[in-house]
C-alpha positions in Angstrom: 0.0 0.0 0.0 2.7 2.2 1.1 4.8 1.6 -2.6 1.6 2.3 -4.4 0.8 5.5 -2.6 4.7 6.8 -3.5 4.6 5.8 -7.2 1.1 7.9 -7.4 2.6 10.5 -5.9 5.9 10.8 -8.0 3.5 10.5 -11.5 0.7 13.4 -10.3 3.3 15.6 -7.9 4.7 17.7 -10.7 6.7 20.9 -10.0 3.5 22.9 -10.9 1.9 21.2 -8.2 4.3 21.4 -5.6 4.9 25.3 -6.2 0.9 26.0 -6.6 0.9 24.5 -2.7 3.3 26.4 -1.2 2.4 29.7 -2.8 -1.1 29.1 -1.5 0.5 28.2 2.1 2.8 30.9 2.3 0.6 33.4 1.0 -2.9 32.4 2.7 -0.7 32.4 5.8 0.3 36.1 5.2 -3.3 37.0 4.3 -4.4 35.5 7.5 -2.1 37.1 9.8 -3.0 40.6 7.7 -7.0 40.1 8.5 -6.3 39.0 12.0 -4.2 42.1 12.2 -7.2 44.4 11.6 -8.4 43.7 15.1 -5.2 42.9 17.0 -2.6 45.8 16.7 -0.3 45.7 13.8 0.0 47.5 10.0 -2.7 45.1 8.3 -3.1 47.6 5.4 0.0 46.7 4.2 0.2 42.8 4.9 -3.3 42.2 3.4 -1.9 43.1 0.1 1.4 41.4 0.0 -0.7 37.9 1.2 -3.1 39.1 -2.2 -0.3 39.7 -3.9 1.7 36.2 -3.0 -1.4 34.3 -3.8 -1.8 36.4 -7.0 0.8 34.6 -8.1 -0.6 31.6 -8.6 -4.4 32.1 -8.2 -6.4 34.4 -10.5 -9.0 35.3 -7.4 -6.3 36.8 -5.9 -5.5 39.0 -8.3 -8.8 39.9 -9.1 -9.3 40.8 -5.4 -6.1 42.8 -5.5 -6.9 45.0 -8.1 -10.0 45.7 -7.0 -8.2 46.5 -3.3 -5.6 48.8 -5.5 -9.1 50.8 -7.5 -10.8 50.8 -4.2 -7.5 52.7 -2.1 -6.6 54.7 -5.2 -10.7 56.7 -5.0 -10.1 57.1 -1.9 -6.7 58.4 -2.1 -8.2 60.9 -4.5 -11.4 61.6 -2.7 -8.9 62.6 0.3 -6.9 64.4 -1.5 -10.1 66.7 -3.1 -10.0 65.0 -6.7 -12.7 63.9 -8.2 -13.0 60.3 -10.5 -13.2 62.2 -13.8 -12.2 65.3 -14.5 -15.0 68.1 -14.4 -16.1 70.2 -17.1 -15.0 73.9 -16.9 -17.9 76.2 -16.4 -19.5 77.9 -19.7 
């Protein structure tokens, strides 16, 4: 049983495989750590989109999620700063 469950693993593990699992464990670690930093104390702004971006790497949800993160923190950048979305017409 033991021989058969390493010769199954040596034909499916590829390196695809084995890199696909540790970019989802390294970077769903970081992305856990960054949401459980929102409510203990710690800069979870920043490590909630370096876990998006790991994963990103690998997985297209990710990178989905981050670029709707980076649209979502660039309005309000802009709404902060007094800009609006589109540029306003000038008065006639």
């Amino acid at each position: 049983m033991r021989g058969r469950l390493r010769a199954w693993l040596r034909r499916t593990i590829t390196y695809r495989w084995a890199r696909r699992i540790v970019v989802a464990v390294i970077g769903g670690t970081i992305l856990l750590i960054g949401v459980a930093m929102v409510i203990l104390p710690g800069p979870a702004i920043i490590v909630i989109p370096i876990g998006l971006g790991v994963l990103g790497l690998e997985f297209a949800f990710a990178r989905h999620w981050l670029r709707k993160l980076r649209a979502t923190a660039t309005d309000v950048v802009n709404r902060v700063r007094g800009r609006t979305k589109t540029p306003a017409e000038p008065p006639s």
